[in-house]
Each structure stands twice: as structure tokens, then as C-alpha cells.
N, C-alpha and C positions, 0 to 999 in steps of 0.2 A: 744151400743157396743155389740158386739159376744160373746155369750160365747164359751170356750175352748171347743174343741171337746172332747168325751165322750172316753175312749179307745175301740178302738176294732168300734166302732158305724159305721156303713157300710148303702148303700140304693143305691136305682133302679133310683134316681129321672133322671138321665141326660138320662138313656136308654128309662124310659116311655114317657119323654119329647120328644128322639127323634121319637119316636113311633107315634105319633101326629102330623103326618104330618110335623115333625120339627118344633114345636112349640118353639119359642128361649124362653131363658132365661128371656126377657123380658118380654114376653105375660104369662107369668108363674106367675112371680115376681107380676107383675098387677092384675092375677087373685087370689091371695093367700096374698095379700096384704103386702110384703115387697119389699126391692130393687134386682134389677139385682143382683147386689154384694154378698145379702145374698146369692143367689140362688146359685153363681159361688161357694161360699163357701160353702153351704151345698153339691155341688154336687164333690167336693173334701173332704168329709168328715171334712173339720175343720172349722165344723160350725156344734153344737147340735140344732136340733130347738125343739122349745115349744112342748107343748102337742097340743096344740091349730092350730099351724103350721101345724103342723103334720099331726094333721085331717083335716083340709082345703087341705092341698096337697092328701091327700088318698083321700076326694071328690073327687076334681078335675078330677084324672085319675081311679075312679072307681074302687076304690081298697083295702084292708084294711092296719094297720095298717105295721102289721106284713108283709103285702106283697112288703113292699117299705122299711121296717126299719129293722134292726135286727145288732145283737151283735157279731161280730165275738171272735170265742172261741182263748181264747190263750194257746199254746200247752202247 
């Protein structure tokens, strides 16, 4: 089951995705080891992923942590 999104939790992953030659949602999902569905949801923000996720996706697109994740300020 998902956990609830984090407030404010923001990220790059659909832009980097589509930066890859439009690598879909699925090829993503398979390299980072969960489903489509997480991905759809992580990349609508209501979906927090692991620590673990996290780093396996910043592998993936060569990137760090901070450069795909971050907290947006609430005014």
C-alpha cells in the first residue's frame, strides 16, 4: 500500500523520464523495481517513496538525490 504524500514533497522524475528518450513509465517502473502505478503516483506527487527508491531512481538518471527530490517551502 502507498504511503500518503509527504506536504510540500515535489520532484523531476516525469521530466527526467521524458528526457530519455521518452522512456515510459513502465521501463522506469522495471528498472527501479516497482509498478507502473507507483511511478504514475510518485510522479503526481501522492506517492512518498523510500529512501531506497529514491536512490535507485537518482541511479538510474544520474543524478543526486536533491536533484530530483526536494521540499517545497510553504509561504
Amino acid at each position: 500500500m502507498p504511503r500518503n504524500s509527504e506536504p510540500g514533497l515535489k520532484n523531476h522524475v516525469r521530466e527526467l523520464r521524458m528526457k530519455c528518450e521518452g522512456m515510459t513509465q513502465q521501463a522506469l517502473a522495471d528498472r527501479v523495481g516497482v509498478t507502473r502505478q507507483t511511478i504514475l503516483a510518485l510522479e503526481g506527487s501522492a506517492y512518498t517513496p523510500s529512501l531506497a527508491l529514491a536512490l535507485r531512481i537518482a541511479k538510474t538518471f544520474e543524478k543526486s538525490i536533491e536533484e530530483i527530490f526536494w521540499l517545497e517551502e510553504k509561504g
